[in-house]
N, C-alpha and C positions, 0 to 999 in steps of 0.2 A: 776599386769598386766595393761598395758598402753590401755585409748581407744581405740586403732586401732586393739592392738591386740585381743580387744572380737568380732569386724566383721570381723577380718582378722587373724584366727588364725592360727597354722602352721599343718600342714596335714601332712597324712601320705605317699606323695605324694616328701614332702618337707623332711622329713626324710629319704626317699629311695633315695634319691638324696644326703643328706649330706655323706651316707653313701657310695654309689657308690663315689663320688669326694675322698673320705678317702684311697678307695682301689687302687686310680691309681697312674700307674711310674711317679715318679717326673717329668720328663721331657713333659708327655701327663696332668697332674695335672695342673703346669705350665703354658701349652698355653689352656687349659681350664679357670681357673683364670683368666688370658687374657683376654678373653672371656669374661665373667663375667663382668671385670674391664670396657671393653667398653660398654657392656650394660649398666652398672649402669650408665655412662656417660648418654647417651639418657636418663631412667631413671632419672634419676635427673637433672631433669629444676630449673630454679629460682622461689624463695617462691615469694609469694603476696606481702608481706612487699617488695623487692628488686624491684617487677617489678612498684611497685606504687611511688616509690619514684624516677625511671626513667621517669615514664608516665608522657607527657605532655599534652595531651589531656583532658579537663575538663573533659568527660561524662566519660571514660573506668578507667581515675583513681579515682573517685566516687565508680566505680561498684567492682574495686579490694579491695579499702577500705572499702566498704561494706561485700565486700564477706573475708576478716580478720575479722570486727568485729562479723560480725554471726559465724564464725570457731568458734572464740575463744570464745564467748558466748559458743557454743554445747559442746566447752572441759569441759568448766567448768561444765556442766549439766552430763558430766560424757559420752556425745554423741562423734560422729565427722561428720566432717563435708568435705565433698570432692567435687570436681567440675566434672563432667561427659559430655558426649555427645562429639558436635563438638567442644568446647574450649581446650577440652585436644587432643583430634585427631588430632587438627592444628597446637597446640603445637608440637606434637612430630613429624608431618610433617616437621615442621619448623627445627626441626633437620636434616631430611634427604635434607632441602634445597628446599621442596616443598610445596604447598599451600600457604594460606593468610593469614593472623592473622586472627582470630575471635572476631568477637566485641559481640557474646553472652556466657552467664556465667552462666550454671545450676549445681546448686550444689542438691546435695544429702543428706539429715542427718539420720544416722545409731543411734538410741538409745536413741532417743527424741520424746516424745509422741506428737500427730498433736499439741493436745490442749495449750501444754505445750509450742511447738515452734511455734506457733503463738502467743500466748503471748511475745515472749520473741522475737522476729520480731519486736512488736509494740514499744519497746524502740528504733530500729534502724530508723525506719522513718512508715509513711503511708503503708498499709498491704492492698493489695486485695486478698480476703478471698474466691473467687467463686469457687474455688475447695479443699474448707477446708478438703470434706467431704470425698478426695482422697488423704488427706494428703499436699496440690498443693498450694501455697502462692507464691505471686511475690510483691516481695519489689522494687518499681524503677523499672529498667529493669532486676533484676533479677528474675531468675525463680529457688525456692526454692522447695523440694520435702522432702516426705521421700517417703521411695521403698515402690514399689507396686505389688501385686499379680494379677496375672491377670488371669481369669479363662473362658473358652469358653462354655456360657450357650446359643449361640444361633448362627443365621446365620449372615453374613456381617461383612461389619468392625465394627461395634459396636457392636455385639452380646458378649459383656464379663461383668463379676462383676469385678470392682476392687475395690481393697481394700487395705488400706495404712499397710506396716508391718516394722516400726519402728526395728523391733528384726530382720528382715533378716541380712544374714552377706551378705558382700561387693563379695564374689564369687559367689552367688546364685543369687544375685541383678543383675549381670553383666551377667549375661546366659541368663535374658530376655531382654537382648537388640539382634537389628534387627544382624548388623556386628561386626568382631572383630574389627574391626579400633573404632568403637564406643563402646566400651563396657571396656574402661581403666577408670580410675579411675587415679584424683590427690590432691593429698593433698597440697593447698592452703597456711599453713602455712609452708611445710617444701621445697616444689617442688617436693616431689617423686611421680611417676608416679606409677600405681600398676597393671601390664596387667595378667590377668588369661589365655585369651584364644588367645593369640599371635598377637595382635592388631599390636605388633612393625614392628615385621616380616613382616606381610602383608601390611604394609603403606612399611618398606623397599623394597618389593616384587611388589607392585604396583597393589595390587590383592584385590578384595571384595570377601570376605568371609563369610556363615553367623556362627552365634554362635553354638544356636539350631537347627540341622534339624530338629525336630520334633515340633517346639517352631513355627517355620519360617512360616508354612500355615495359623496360628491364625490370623492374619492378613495380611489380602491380599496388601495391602498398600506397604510392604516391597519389594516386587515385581517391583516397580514403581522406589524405593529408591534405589535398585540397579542400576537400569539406570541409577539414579538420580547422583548418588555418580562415576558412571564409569563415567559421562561425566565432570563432575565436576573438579576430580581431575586425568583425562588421565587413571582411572586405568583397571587392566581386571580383569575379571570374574572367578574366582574358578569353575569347569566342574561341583560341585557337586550342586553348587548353584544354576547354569544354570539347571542342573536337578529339582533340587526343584522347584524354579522357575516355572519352564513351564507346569510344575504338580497341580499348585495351580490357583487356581479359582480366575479370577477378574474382572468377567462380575457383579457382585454386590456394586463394588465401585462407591461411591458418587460420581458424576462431580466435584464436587467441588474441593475432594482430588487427583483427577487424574489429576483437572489446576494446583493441585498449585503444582503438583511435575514436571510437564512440564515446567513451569514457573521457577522453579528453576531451572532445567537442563536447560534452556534457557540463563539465564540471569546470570550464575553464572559459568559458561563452558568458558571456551577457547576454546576449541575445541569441541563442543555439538555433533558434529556428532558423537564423541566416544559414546556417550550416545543414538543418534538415532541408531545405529549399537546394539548399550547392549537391547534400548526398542526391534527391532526386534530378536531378539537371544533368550531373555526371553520372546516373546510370545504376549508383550503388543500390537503392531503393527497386528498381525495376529486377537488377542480375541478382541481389541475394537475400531481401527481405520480403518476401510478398506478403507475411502479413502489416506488414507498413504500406507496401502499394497498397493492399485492400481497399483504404480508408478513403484513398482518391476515390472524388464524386460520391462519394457517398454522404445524402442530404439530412439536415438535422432540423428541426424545427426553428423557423425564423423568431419565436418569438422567447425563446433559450439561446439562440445560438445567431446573432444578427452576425457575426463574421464567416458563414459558409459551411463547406461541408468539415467534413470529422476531421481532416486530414490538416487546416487551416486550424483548425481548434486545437487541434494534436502542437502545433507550432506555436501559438498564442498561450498556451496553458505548460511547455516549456521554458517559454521566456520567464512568465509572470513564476512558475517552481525556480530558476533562477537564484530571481530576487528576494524571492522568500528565504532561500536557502544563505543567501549574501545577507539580508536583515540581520536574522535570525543567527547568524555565528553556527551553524549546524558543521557540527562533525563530519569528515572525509562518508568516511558510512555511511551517515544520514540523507548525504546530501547524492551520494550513489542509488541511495535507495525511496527518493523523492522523485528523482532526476529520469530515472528508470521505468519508474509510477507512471509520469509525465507521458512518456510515450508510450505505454503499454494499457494505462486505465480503459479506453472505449476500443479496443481488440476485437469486442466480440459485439460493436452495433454494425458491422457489414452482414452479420449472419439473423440479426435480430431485429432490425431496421425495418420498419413497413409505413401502412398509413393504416388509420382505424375508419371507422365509416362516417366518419366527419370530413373525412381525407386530412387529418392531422398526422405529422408523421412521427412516430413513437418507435423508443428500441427499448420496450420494455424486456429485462430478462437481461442483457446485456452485459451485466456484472459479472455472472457467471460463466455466460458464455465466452467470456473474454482470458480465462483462467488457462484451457487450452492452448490456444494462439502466443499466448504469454510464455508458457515455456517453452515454445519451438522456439520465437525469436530470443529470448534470453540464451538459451543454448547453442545456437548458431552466433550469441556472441562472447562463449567459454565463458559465460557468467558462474560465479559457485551457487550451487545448488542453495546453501540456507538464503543467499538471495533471490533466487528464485522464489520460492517458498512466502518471502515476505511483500514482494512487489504484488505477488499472487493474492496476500491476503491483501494489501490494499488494492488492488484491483474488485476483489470481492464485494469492500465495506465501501468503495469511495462516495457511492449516492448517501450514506447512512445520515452523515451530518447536514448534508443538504437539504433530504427529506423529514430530517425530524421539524415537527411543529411543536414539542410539547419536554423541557428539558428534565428529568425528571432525577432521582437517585439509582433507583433498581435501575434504570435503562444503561443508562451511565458506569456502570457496576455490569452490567451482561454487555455491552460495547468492548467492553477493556477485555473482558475476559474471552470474547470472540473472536478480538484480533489480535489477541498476545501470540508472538512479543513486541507486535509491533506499539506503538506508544499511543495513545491519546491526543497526546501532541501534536507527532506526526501527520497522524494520521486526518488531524482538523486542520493543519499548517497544508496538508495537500488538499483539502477540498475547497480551502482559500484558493489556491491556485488553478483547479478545477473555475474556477466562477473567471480566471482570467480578467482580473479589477473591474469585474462589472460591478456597477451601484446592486446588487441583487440581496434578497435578505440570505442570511445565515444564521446558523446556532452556535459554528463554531467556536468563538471565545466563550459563549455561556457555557457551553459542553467544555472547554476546557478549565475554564474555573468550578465548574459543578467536580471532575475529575483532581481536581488541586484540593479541594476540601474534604474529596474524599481519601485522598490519597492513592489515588489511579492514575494519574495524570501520566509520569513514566513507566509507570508496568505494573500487570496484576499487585496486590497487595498479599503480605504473606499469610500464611494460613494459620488461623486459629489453635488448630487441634495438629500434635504430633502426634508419631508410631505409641513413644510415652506415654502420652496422656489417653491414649484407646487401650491400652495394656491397664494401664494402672484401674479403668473402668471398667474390667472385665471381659474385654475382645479377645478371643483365643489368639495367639501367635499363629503367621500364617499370610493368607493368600485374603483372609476376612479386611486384616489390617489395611492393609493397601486399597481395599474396594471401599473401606468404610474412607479412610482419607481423602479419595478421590470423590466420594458422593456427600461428602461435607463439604469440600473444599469448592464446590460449585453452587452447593445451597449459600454456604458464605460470599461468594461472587455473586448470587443473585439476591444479596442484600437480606436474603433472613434474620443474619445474625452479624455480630461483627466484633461480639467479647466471649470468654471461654466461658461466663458466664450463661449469658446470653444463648452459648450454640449447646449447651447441655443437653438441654430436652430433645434437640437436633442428631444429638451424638446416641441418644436413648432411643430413639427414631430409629436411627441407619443402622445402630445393634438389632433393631426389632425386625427390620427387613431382613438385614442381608444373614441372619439366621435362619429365618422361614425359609429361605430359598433351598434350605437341609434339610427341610421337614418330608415325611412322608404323609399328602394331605390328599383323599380322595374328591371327583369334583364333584362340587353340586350340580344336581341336575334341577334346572329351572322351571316356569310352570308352563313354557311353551314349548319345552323339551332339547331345549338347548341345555349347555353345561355351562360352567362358570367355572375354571381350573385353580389351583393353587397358586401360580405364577398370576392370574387374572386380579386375584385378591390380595396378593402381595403390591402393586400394582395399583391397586386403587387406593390402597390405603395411604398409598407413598405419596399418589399424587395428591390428594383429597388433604391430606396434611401437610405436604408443603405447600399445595399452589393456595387453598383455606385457612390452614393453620385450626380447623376443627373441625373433630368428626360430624359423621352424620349417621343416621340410622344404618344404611349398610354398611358403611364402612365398620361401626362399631360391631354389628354382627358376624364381618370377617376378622376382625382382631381377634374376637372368642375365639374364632374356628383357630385361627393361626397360632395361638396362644395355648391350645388343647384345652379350653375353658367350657365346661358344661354352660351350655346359655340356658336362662329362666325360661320357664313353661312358656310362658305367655311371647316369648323369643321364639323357643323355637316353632311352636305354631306354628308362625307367621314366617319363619326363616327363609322357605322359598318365597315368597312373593316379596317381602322385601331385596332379595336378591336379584327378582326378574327385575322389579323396578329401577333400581339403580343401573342396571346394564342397558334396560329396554324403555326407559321414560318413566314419567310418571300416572299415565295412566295405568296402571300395573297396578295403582294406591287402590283402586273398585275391588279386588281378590283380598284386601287384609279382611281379618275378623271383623267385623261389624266395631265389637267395644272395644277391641283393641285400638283399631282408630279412633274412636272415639275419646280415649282416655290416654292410653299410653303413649300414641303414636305423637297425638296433640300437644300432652307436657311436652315429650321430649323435643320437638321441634319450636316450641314457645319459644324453648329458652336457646337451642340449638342455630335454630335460623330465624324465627318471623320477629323476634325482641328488637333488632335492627342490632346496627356496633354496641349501643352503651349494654347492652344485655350481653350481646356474644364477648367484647372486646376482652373482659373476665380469664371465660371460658378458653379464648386463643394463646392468656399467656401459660398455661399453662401445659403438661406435658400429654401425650396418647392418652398415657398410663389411668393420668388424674382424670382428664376428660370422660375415659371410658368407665370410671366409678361413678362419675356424676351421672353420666346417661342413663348406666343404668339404676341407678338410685329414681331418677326421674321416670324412667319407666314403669318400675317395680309398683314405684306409689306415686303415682300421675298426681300433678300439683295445680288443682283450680286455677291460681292466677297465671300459670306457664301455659294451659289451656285454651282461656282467654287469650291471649298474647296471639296464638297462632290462630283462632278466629276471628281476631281484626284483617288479617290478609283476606277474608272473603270478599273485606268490602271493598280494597283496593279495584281500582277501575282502570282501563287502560287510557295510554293519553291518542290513541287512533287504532282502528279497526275496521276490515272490511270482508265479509264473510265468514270466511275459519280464519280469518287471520288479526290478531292483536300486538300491539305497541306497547309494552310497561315501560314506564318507569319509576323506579320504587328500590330502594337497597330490603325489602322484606319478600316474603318467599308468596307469590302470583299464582301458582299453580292451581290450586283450588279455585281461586275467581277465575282464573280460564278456564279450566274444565266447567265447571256450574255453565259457562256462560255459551257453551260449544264451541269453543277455538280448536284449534286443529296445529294450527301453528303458532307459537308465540314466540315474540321477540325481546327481549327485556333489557333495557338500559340501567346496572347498578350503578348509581351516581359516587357511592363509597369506596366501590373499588374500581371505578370506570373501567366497570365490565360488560360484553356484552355478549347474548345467550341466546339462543335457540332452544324451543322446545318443541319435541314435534309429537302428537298427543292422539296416537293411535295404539289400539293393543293388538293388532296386528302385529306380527314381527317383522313380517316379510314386507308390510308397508312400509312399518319405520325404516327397515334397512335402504330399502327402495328412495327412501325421502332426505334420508339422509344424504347418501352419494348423491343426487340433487344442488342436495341444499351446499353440500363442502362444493359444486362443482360449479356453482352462482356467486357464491361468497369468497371467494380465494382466501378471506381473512379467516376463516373458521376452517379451512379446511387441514390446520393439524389439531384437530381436536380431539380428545383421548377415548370422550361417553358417543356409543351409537341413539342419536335418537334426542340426546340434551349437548349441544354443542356451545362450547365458549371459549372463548381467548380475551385475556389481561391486557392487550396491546397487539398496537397494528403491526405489518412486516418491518415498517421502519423504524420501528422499535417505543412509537409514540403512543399515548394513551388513548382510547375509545372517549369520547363525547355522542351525548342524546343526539346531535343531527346526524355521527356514522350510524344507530341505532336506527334513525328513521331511515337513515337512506335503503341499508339492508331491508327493512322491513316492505321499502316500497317496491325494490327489486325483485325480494318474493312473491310477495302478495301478487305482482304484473307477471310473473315469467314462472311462478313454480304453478303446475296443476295438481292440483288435491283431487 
């Protein structure tokens, strides 16, 4: 009797069969043999010797060579030695044309005591011994076994004794595995394949199977691994399995064991949604993830979303991350944190899903309501937290690239530095996947080539200015240093600057702030009796210069104070009411001096604001410093033709108006032609800087404040806006630029809905 035949002996199973094939007509005999003959075909793959001496690969033909000379060692011991699990599964897939090769290789040994074949291991190479006592050695990348018993003395996944049983035969062996596709058996040295319980069929059939039903509840894991195994390799579900299945308990599995079969169905799927489809069917979705059930039935708008509710979307936008992922050559990493995106991005439209009064159904807000949801489920699957973290942020940003219309540099440049560390890339390679291969438009390759020229594409860009170069400029050592780097280093990401040259004046800037913040400054008191604080005009000035890049009359009048600069007569006059004004609007300008306005106020704004760019453009490259010498030089001694300049704005006209309310569009300074003309509220489209502004032109304070919360609670786009009373913002929430028709639309919005 040959070793194979004492694990594998012939039954009375095998007998009842030769003897039926003896009894039948030749001709049904015939095409039974037939039969037979193809099987044996699948049945017999190539030995180990055949395949090692094709393999070019260093590491797989090590592992085939390895895995002959431990066979033929176990012959000799009178054992054998077979390869089991996914190796032979993929094998005989590969017959039917389906699946991958498998690059792992667990063999089995029938009839060799632990003691004995660990010993007899240590001639083949180095022996990790840490589950000796289960029979369990891995030599290199092999994982060597003898069978084991496995007996149910308690609760969970771990609640069993195992125990290694060298003398089991090779059909009793193969009954405690989870499926039939897994539970074949191959013999190494010759290639014969040895299936018991119809492993072929079912891989030909396309169906997950299990072995045991009554074997199958012992471990709730297997549960997971059916999903795991339908997404994997396209296949479906056996009804009875799906029974079992749904019948077994797996609210006591580890985190741990339920990432990593997620994780595999992830990463290892062509098509995963076959498998998100298997996890709900089998129960997993219902007993441990509820914010994945959430998404069932819940409707998304048909003309975005023509395949269904969130939860169908959720399915089709993992397939399609997939293939992106496969395209794309993306790193293990990358493709975990694509993959993970996939099913976590719309988490939060079951809480934010409605209809608007059109009855369209919208989840605006969605993005960030979905940040929540995202770390229960990530955590319930022992994901690491910097993962977390980053799914989180692309769950935040995923509409960004969608919704931009307008691809620009600053945006580009505030995107990267929003979502770092996540990449540019990324981060547009998942909103591809988001659209799910709809013909639909995108930004995403122009945003990833705008980020490639800028050098964004893979991560923030480094920073300009060191610890060094703040010292060597005169920053105290300290706690300055660190705040001045950090408020560079995001004016440099919002595209200010991008040479050290360049971010100098910037670097002269964030000394000049983040020193005031030391000063002892009392407040002004205003002319409506408010105050104006030292932190208020630190503040203004910050922003007024970086968001402008040039002062303005109040601003220049808090630099004095902040600076401890005696301001000129003809300053300080007027120092309150140029202060109410820029906090409270600009009807405030009616309280200046008569001739101040008339002379001073006029140069300085000639050349300040109403000249348009080729007048300012100058003025902007230059530093606070220089700026605030020319202002006040222009003040001092008011200059006829900078006077002019700012009474050409009188004649500016609006391009629509309807009662107190007017339209500008114009990059020159309107307020004067609104005021003259009684406007109340003004709108203004700057074409230079596709900006758009709010003016709301009462001396009221209590009205303006009144009008304002209004007006931010109408306009959601102006509602971070920094001035009470003169509202604007550079760009929409999705990060795109202002055009004259958002301008008119706002304007129409108020003019119909705000009461003056």
């Amino acid at each position: 009797m040959g070793n194979r035949d004492k694990f594998n002996p012939i039954t009375e199973d095998h007998l009842e069969l030769r003897k039926a094939l003896d009894s039948l007509p030749k001709e049904e005999l015939n095409e039974r043999v037939l039969e037979i003959q193809n099987r044996a075909q699948i049945e017999n793959c190539s030995s180990f010797y055949d395949l090692a001496k094709r393999e070019e690969g260093p590491g797989l033909k090590l592992m085939l060579e390895q895995t002959i000379n431990i066979a033929e060692r176990v012959k000799k011991l009178g054992g054998i030695a077979m390869v089991v699990g996914g190796y032979t599964r993929d094998t005989i897939m590969a017959k039917f044309g389906t699946g991958k090769r498998s690059k792992d290789i667990d063999i089995e040994v029938y009839g060799v005591e632990p003691d004995i074949l660990g010993s007899e291991l240590l001639e083949i190479g180095q022996v990790n011994t840490i589950g000796r006592s289960f029979g369990v050695f891995k030599v290199g990348d092999l994982d060597i076994s003898v069978p084991r018993s496995d007996s149910k003395i308690g609760a969970g996944h771990k609640g069993f004794e195992i125990k290694g049983d060298p003398r089991m035969s090779m059909i009793e062996a193969s009954r405690r595995r989870d499926f039939t596709i897994n539970a074949m058996l191959l013999d190494p040295l010759t290639g014969e394949v040895i299936d018991y319980y119809g492993g072929i069929d079912d891989i030909r059939d396309k169906n997950i199977r299990v072995v045991d039903s009554e074997k199958f509840g012992d471990d709730p894991l297997r549960v997971l691994r059916a999903a795991q195994f339908a997404g994997r390799f396209g296949f479906g579900l056996d009804l009875e399995t799906i029974k079992i299945a749904r019948d077994t308990d797996i609210t006591e599995l580890p985190k741990e064991r339920i990432g990593e079969e997620w994780m595999k169905l992830l990463l290892k799927s062509d098509r995963p949604s076959i498998g998100l489809e298997a996890m709900r069917w089998l129960g997993v979705i219902d007993k441990l993830h509820p914010e994945l059930k959430a998404l069932i039935n819940v409707p998304q708008n048909p003309e975005y979303h023509p395949e269904g509710d969130v939860w169908m979307h959720i399915k089709k936008v993992a397939d399609q991350a997939a293939f992106i992922c496969f395209r794309e050559n993306l790193s293990e990493d990358e493709r975990k944190l694509i993959m993970l995106s996939a099913l976590c991005h719309d988490l939060g439209k079951p809480e934010k899903t409605t209809t608007d009064e059109s009855g369209k159904i919208i989840s605006h807000g969605h993005e960030d309501s979905g940040i929540e949801p995202t770390k229960r489920f990530l955590k319930s699957l022992n994901t690491p937290n910097d993962l977390i973290a980053k799914v989180c942020i692309i769950v935040q940003y995923h509409m960004r690239p969608l919704l931009m219309t307008e691809v620009t540099e600053k945006g580009v440049r505030k995107l990267s530095a929003q979502i770092a560390p996540i990449s540019i890339k990324l981060l547009t390679l998942f909103s591809e996947a988001d659209l799910m291969g709809l013909d639909q438009p995108t930004k995403g390759p122009e945003i990833r080539k705008m980020a490639d020229t800028l050098s964004v594409a893979e991560s923030k860009p480094a920073p300009v200015f060191s610890g060094k170069d703040l010292l060597e400029l005169g920053v105290r050592p300290g706690k300055d240093v660190g705040e001045m780097l950090r408020k560079l280093y995001e004016w440099q990401l919002s595209g200010h600057f991008m040479s050290f040259k360049d971010g100098l004046k910037f670097a002269q800037l964030a000394k000049f702030v983040i020193e005031s913040r030391n000063l002892n400054i009392d407040p002004i008191v205003l002319l409506n009796g408010e105050v104006m604080t030292k932190d208020e005009m630190i503040d203004y000035v910050e922003s007024r210069l970086i968001d402008e890049s040039i002062q303005d009359m109040g601003t220049l009048v808090m630099t004095l104070i902040l600076l401890r600069r005696d301001l000129p007569e003809v300053l300080e006059k007027n120092k309150t009411a140029i202060l109410t004004a820029h906090k409270y609007g600009p009807v405030w300008f009616s309280h200046l001096d008569k001739e101040f306005y008339e002379t001073s106020w006029k140069s300085f704004y000639g050349k300040f604001e109403s000249g348009g760019k080729d007048v300012s453009s100058p003025l902007k490259a230059k530093s606070y410093l220089e700026q605030l010498e020319i202002g006040l030089d222009l003040i001092q001694i008011p200059r006829p033709s900078s006077i002019k300049l700012y009474e050409r704005s009188f004649e500016i006209k609006p391009v629509d108006h309807s009662g107190f309310f007017a339209l500008y569009d114009t990059d020159e300074y309107p307020f004067e032609s609104g005021m003259f003309r009684g406007y109340r509220v003004m709108v203004q489209f700057n074409p230079d800087k596709n900006r758009v502004s709010v003016s709301i032109l009462y001396e009221s304070t209590e009205r303006v404040v009144e009008l304002d919360k209004m007006v931010r609670q109408l306009i959601p786009e102006l509602a971070g806006a920094k001035k009470i009373g003169y509202l604007t913002a550079d760009e929409k929430p999705d990060g795109t630029s202002f055009q004259l028709e958002d301008a008119r639309d706002i304007y129409h919005r108020l003019a119909s809905q705000l009461r003056i």
